[in-house]
N, C-alpha and C positions, 0 to 999 in steps of 0.2 A: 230478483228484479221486481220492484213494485212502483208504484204510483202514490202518490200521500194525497187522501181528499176527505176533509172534516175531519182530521187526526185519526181517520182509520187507513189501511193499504188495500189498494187496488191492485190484481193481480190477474185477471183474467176479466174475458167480455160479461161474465155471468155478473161480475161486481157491480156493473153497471145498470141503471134503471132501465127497464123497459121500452125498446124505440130509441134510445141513446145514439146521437148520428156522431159526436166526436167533445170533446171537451175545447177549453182555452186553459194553459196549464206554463207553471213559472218552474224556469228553471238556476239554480245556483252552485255556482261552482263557489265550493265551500272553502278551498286553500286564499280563492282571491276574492271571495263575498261578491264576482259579476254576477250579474244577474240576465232572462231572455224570455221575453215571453212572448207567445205563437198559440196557435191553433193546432191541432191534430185532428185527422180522423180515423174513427175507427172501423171504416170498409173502406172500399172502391169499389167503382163497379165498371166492370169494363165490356165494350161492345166490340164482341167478335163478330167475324165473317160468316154468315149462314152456311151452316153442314149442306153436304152436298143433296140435292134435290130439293131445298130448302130454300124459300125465298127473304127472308126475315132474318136479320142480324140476332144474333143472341146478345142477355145481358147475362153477363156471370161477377157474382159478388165474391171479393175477396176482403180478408182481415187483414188491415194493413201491419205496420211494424210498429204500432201504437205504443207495447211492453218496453220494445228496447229502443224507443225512440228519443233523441237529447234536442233537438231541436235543427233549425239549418243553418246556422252559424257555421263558420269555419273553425271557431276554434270548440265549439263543441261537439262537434263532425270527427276531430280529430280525438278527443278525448273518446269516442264510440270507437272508433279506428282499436285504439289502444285498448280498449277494454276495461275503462277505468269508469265503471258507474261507482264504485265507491266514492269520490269525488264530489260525484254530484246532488244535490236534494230536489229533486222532481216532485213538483205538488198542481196537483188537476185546481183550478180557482173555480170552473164553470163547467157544467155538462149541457152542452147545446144538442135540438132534437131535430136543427135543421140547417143544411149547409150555410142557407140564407143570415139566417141570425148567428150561428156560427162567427162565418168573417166577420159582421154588425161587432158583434161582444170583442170579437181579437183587437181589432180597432178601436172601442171604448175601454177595454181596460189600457193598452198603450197608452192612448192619451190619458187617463185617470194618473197611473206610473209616472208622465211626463216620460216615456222611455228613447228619445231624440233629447231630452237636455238634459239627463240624470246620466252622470260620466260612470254611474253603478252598472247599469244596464248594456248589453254588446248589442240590443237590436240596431242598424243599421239604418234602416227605412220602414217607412209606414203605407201598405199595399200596395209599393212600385213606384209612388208620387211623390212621400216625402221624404229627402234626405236629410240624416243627423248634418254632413256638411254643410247643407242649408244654413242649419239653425247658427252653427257655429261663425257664421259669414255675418249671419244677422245681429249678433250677439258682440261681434268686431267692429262691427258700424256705428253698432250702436253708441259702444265705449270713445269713439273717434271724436261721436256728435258731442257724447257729454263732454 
């Protein structure tokens, strides 16, 4: 199980630069050439309850599931289900060092892809506001006027 970034593999958090907070990374399902691309990170950090006698929430950081990560799609969800990474060609595009620019890049490269009008790509929406359906309403109207 690896990552593909500048034609070498990614296999563990060591592979990564220094301060590395998560990548933006494409995913292709290689039988039907769709294509999905998203964001991943690679910690959490999560705030626990303060131990007892302890006034102060703890942050404890964990390593997400970044290795065997296919994306949130439904139908790549289900190919993880199956256990079918052979399938798939997983390639990191960006290593972001901050949540902030992080989602900024997952967003520019979507729009760069067009990935709401490229019938190649399964992403669905763009950060909750835009729907592929949208565009296809648009694209119908359009054809009506001409």
């Amino acid at each position: 199980m690896f990552w593909i970034y500048q034609k070498g593999k990614i296999e563990s958090l060591n592979d990564f630069p220094k301060g590395a907070f998560g990548f933006i990374y494409e995913i292709e399902h290689i039988p039907t050439g769709k294509k999905y691309i998203g964001k991943k990170q690679l910690h959490f950090i999560r705030k626990l309850p303060p131990l007892k006698g302890q006034k102060r929430w703890r942050k404890v950081e964990k390593e997400s599931d970044w290795l065997k990560y296919t994306g949130s799609h439904t139908f790549l969800k289900e190919i993880r289900k199956e256990n079918r990474y052979d399938e798939l060609r997983r390639e990191i595009l960006l290593i972001c060092f901050t949540k902030k620019i992080l989602t900024y890049n997952e967003l520019k490269y979507q729009m760069m892809f067009e990935v709401l009008e490229e019938s190649s790509y399964l992403n669905d929406n763009l950060l909750g506001k835009f729907y592929r359906k949208d565009f296809i309403r648009e694209n119908e109207s359009k054809s009506i006027i001409s």
